[in-house]
C-alpha positions in Angstrom: 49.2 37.1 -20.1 45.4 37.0 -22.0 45.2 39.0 -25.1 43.5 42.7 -25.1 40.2 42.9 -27.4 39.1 45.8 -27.8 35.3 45.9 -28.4 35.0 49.7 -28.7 32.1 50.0 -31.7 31.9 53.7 -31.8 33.8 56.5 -30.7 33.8 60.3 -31.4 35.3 63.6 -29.5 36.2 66.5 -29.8 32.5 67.8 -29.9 30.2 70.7 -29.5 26.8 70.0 -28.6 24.2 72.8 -28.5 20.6 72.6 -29.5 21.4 72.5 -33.2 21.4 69.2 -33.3 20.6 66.4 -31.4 21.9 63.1 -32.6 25.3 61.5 -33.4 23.6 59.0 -36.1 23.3 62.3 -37.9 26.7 63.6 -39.3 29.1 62.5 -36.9 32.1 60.2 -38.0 32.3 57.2 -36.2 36.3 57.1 -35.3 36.2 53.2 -35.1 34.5 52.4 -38.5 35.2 56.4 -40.3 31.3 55.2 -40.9 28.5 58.2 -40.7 25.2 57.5 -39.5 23.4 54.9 -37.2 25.8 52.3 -35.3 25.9 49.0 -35.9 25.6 47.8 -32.6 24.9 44.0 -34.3 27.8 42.1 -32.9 26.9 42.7 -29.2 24.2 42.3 -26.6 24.6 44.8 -24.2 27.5 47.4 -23.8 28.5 50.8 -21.9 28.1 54.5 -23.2 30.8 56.4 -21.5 29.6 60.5 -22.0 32.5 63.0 -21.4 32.3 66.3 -21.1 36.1 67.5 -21.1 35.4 71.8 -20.8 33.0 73.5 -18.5 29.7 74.2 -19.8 28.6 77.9 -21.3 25.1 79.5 -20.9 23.1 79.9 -17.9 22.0 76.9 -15.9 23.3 74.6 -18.6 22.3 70.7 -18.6 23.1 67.9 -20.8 21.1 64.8 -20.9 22.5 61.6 -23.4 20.1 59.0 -24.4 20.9 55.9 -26.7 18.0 54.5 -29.0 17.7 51.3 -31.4 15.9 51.6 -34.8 12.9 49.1 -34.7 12.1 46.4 -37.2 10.7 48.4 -39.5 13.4 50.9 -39.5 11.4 53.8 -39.1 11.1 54.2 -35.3 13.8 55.0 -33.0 13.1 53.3 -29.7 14.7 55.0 -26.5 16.5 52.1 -24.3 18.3 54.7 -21.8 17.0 55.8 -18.3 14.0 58.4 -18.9 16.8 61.1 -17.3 19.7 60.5 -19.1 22.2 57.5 -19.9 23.2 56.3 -16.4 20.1 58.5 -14.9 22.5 61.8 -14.5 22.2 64.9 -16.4 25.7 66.5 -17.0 26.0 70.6 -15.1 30.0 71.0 -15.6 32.6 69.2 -16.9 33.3 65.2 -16.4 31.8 62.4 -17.2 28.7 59.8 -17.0 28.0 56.4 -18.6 24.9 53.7 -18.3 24.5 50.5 -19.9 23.2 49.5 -23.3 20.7 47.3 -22.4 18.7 48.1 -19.1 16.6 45.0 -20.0 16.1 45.6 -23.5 16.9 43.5 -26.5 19.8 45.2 -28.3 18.6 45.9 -32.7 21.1 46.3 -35.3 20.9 49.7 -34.9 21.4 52.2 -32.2 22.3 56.0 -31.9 22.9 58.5 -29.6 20.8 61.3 -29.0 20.9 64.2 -26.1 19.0 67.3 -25.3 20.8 70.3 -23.9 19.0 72.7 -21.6 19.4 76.0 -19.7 20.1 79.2 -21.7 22.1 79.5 -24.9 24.0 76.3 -23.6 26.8 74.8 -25.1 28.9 72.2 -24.1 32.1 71.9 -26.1 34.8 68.8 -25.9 32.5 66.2 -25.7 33.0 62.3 -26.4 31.1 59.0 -26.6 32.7 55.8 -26.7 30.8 52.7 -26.8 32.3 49.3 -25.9 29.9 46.2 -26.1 30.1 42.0 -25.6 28.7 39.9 -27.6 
């Protein structure tokens, strides 16, 4: 029997996104590391962002896009690396889930984050989750 490693580099649930915010790297404790801000995404070069949505949406025609980003070499610019749609190229409408890959042909930084945009009217989505799990 192999031994289980877990490469899970951030996780966090238990969320409400609305359009308040729009960015884990912001204020959101990552569960793996009890870190805040960007994750170090470093040790890996490429990985899966698994988006769950666990309740069904409020508002009116309410949509949730996820995209992850990595902080460029200057560490001023956030760079989007997701599908133009949304991580996986599917916008969430109800509860469930979607996930894409890390890389899509990009070069992984040291830095990434997660960012979405929620649309419809007065949407929220509440009991929401990312986990991300790389390889180096």
């Amino acid at each position: 029997m192999g031994a289980f490693r877990n490469n899970e580099l951030f996780r966090a649930a238990a969320l409400t996104l609305n359009s308040s915010t729009n960015h884990v790297a912001a204020n959101t404790v990552n569960a793996t590391t009890g870190q805040t801000g960007p994750i170090d995404i470093s040790r890996i070069s490429n990985g899966l962002l698994v988006v769950t949505a666990g309740n069904a949406p409020t508002g009116t025609s309410p949509t949730l896009a996820v995209f992850f980003d990595v902080l460029d070499a200057t560490g001023t610019t956030w760079v989007q690396t997701s599908s133009a749609t949304s991580i996986g190229g599917a916008l969430l409408t109800t509860s469930g889930y979607t996930y894409g890959q890390l890389s899509n042909g990009y070069t992984l930084t040291n830095l990434g984050r997660i960012r979405w945009e929620v649309g419809g009217t007065t949407p929220s989505f509440t009991g929401v989750s990312f986990s991300i799990h790389g390889r180096p």
